[in-house]
Phi, psi and omega in degrees: 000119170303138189293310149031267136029282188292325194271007189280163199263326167265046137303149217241142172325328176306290173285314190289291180333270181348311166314313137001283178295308189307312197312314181292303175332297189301315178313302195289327188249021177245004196246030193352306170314336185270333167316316208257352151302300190337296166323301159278357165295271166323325188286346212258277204340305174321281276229271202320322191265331177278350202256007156084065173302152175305171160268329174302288175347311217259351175282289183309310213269329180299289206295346187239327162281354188260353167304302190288355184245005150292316186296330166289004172263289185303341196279309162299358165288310203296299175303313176295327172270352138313297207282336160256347177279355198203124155254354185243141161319116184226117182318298174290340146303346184280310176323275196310293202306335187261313151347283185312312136002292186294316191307308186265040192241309172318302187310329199283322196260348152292333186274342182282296201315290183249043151281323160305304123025269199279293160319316184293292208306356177264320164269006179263329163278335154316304200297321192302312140346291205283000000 
């Protein structure tokens, strides 16, 4: 399908999901960073059920892990359209790519926070137990 195509106003639920779909697709297998977000996403998903989060927790643990892997989708938006608009050095693509850069390294590190937050005080009374 010609990108044209995409742009017509009756596409259907069907082909934008699909679009949709392409988009992640691409984010997983062009993206090492968006990988080891995944990763750790499942691994936090786990982690949440054994240690039996709260439903607000398991709100905040949702809610911050799916920030970084959005930002980590726009922040490959920024780059791929950089990276089509210019192939020669340019301060302000540089400007962008690191803007974006900066954008999921701030979200990741809101989620270490309240994951840390939520987590410790949970493994530390297992620990207490024992």
């Amino acid at each position: 399908m010609i990108l044209k195509d995409r742009n017509k106003k009756d596409v259907n639920f069907f082909k934008s999901l699909t679009f949709a779909l392409n988009g992640i697709r691409y984010c997983f297998n062009m993206e090492k960073h968006y990988k080891f977000h995944i990763f750790a996403f499942l691994l936090v998903i786990i982690l949440s059920f054994l240690l039996k989060l709260t439903t607000i927790e398991f709100i905040f643990i949702l809610f911050v892990s799916f920030l970084v892997i959005i930002t980590e989708m726009l922040n490959t938006c920024v780059e791929v359209i950089v990276d089509m608009i210019t192939k020669d050095y340019n301060v302000l693509a540089m400007y962008a790519k690191d803007l974006g850069a900066g954008a999921v390294l701030v979200s990741s590190i809101l989620a270490i926070i309240v994951g840390l937050m939520i987590f410790i005080p949970k493994i530390m009374r297992i620990f207490i137990w024992i």
